[in-house]
C-alpha positions, -999 to 999 in steps of 0.1 A, spaced: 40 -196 -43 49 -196 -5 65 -170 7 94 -193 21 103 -195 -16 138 -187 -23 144 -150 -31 168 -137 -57 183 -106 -67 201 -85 -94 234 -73 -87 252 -45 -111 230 -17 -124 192 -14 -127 182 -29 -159 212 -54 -161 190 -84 -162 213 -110 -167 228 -114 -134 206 -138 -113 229 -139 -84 212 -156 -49 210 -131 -23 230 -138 8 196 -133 29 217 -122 64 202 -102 83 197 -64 79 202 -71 38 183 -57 12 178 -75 -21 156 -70 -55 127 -94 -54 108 -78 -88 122 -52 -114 147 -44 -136 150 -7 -127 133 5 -159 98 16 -162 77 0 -188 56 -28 -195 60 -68 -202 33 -88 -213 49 -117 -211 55 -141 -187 91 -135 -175 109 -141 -142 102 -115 -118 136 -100 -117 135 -94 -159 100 -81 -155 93 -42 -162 73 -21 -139 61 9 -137 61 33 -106 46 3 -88 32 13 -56 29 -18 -31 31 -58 -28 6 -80 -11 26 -111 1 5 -139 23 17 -174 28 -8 -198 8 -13 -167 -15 -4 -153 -49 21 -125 -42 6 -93 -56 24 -64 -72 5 -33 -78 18 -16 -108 4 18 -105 16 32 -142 9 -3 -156 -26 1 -146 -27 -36 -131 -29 -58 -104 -2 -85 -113 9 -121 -96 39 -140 -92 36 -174 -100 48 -206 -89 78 -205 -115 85 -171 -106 72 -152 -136 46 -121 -136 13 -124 -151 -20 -101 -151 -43 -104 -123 -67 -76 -130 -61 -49 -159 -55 -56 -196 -20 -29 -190 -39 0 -200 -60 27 -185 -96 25 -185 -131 12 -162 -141 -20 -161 -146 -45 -190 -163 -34 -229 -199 -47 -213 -195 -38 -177 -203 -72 -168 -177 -67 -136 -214 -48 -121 -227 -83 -116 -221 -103 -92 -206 -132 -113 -182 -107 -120 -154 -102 -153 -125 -118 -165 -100 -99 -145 -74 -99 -177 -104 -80 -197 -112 -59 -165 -86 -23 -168 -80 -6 -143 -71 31 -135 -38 33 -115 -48 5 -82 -33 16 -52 -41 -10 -30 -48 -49 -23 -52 -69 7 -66 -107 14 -98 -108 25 -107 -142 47 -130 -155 25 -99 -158 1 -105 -129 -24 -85 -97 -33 -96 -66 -23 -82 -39 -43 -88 1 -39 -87 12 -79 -79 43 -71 -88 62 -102 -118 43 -107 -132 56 -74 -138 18 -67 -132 -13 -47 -133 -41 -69 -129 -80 -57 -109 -107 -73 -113 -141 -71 -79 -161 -78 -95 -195 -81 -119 -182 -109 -105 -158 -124 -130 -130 -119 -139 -96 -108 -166 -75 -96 -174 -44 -78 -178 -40 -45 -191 -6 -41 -182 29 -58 -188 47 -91 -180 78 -106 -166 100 -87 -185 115 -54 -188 111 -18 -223 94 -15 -236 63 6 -229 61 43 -258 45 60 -269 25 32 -251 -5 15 -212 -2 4 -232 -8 -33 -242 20 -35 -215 47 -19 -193 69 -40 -158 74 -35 -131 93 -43 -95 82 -51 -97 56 -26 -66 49 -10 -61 21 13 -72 -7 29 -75 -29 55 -98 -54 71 -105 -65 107 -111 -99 122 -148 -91 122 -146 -88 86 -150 -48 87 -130 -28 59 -114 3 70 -105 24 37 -88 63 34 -114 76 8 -84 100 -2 -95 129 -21 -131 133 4 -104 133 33 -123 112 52 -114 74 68 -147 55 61 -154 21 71 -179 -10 58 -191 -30 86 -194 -68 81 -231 -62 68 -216 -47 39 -232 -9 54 -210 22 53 -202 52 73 -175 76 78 -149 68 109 -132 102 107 -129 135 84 -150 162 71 -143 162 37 -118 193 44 -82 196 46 -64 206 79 -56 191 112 -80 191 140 -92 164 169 -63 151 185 -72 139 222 -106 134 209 -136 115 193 -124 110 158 -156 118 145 -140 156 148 -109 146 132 -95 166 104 -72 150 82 -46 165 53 -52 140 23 -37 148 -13 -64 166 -28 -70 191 -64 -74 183 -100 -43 154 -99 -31 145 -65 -6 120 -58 -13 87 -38 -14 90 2 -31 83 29 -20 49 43 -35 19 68 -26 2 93 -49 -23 116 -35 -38 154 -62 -52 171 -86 -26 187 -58 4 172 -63 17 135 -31 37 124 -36 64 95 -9 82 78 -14 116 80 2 121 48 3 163 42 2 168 77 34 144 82 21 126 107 7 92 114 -21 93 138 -41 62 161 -76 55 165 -89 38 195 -116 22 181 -127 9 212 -130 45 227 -131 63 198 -104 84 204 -77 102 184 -37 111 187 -7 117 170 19 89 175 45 100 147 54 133 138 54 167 152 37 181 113 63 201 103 82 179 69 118 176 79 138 139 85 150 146 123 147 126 152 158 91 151 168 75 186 143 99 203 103 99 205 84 96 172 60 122 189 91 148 182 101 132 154 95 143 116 84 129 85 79 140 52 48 126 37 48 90 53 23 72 29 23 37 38 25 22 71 25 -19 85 26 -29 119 41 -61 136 65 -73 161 56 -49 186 70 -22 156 53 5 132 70 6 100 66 40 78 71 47 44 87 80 50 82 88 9 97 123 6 127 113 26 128 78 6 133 64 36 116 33 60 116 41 95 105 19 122 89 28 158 94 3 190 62 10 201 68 -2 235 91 25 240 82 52 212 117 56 197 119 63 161 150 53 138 158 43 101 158 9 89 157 16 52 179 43 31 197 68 31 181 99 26 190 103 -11 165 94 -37 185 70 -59 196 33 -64 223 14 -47 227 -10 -17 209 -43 -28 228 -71 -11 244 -44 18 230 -32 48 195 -21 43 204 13 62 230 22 37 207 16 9 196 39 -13 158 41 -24 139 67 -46 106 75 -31 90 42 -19 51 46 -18 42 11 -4 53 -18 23 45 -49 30 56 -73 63 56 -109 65 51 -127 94 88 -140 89 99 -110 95 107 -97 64 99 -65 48 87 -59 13 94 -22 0 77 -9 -39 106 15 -48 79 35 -70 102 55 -85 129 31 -89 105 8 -107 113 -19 -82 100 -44 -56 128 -44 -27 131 -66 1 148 -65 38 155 -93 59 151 -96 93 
């Protein structure tokens, strides 16, 4: 579908999926695009706003493109088709590696509906029109071809920190994160739980951009080759450690440290542009630098604006970056449900993990643990 496509949305409770009411679509709105407020599974094709997720944890929405929901607890990389019903992408709904033979290790690939998956994180469009998706759990990126159907591995294995200065084939990962790709066709990804930012280069080589493996903060005001960075890390972390790519500037979200940082990647230098690292929810209408955040996990950038997932104050805040002021565009603070069709500010969300801009303007939210896909218009 295009994502001009006329957007509807629930009103009434989460999990009333009768009422298919139109949006209004003004300005500063926020309506449900996918969801029904309760987590679970549908294997069947069903409209978007009847379909169950599960603590999904971001969208993917391009013009000319499938829209892509990744629905972390499902274990799958979903689709929205032209009529507006869900279907597998990648995963078979359950948890697991690959398909029965592995055949996903060649480079013909897998069926992507016989390919599980282990919790994806995840998914941007590459130019050469294929999905990349960071399965977190796998300790892969894996590549999805919508015109054929299949899926293969681009680099990773069990998990390990292994590979840079050799082919992306042959690195080890773990829990990676996020990504995103440049115009060069280099793919910057937060190899969470090895606290590093690593980086393929359009010969398909690797190498780390930034981190030591440890967790801390060091290496503001210089060469992020010295950076320290405060991933989730232990036996079961949680997602973080988000992306975000403008031109010659590569954003990270600092997640544990609450902070989200810039990397000059024409000098090689690194700051703090959000966050002072101390979790609280103060400073709107002043600098971000003095603001704070509580675990900001995902991050987009357009417009002149950085949007943040602010997740532990289930809130979206935005920073004009021309001037450096912080406020809220999304929520109120309190990690529940209400709002859709209101003023996105005085909606409620429930710890959103993952955003997603359009070039239109408008701003797709996963509202993990609401089991929804939300969306703001500009």
């Amino acid at each position: 579908m295009t994502i001009l496509a006329l957007l509807l949305a629930c009103t009434g409770e989460p999990g009333d999926t009768g009422l298919l009411d139109t949006c209004s679509q003004t300005s500063g709105t926020i309506c449900l695009y996918a969801g029904t407020g309760d987590a679970g599974y549908d294997p069947d094709e069903k409209h978007r706003l009847e379909t169950w997720l599960y603590f999904p944890m971001d969208i993917e929405v391009r013009e000319g493109k499938p829209t892509i929901i990744l629905d972390w607890n499902n274990n799958s990389v979903r689709q929205v088709t032209p009529s507006e019903t869900v279907v597998l992408a990648v995963g078979t709904g359950y948890a697991g590696d690959g398909p029965p033979d592995y055949s996903d290790n060649d480079p013909g690939g897998a069926p992507g509906t016989s390919t599980a998956m282990n919790h994806p994180t995840d998914a941007i469009w590459q130019a050469d029109g294929e999905l990349l998706i960071a399965a977190w759990h796998n300790h892969k990126l894996r590549r999805w071809n919508p015109d054929t159907g299949l899926v293969h591995i681009l680099g990773g294995g069990v998990t390990g920190f292994a590979g840079d200065g050799g082919p992306v084939v042959d690195a080890l990962f773990s829990q990676p994160h996020s990504v995103v790709a440049a115009e060069d066709g280099s793919i910057y990804l937060t190899d969470m739980r090895n606290g590093r930012v690593r980086v393929v280069a359009p010969d398909l080589t690797i190498s780390t951009l930034g981190g030591d493996g440890t967790q801390g903060f060091a290496g503001d005001g210089g060469p992020v080759s010295g950076a320290v960075f405060n991933f989730p890390t232990g036996a079961t972390p949680r997602p973080g450690a988000g992306l975000a790519l403008d031109g010659d500037t590569l954003y990270v979200s600092d997640s544990l440290n609450h902070r989200v940082r810039a990397v000059n990647l024409a000098t090689g230098m690194i700051d703090t542009v959000v966050g002072t690292g101390i979790a609280g929810s103060s400073g709107d209408g002043g600098p971000a630098v003095d603001a704070q955040l509580n675990s900001p996990i995902d991050i987009e950038i357009g417009g002149g604006k950085l949007y943040i997932a602010d997740t532990d104050n289930s809130r979206i805040r935005v920073v004009d970056l021309a001037s450096g002021t912080i406020s809220t565009l999304v929520g109120t603070g309190e990690s529940s449900w209400s709002g859709d069709d209101g003023p996105a500010v005085d909606a409620a969300l429930n710890f959103p993990h993952g955003i997603c801009l359009v070039e239109d303007g408008r701003l797709f939210i996963a509202d993990t643990y609401n089991h929804m896909i939300r969306v703001v218009y500009p």
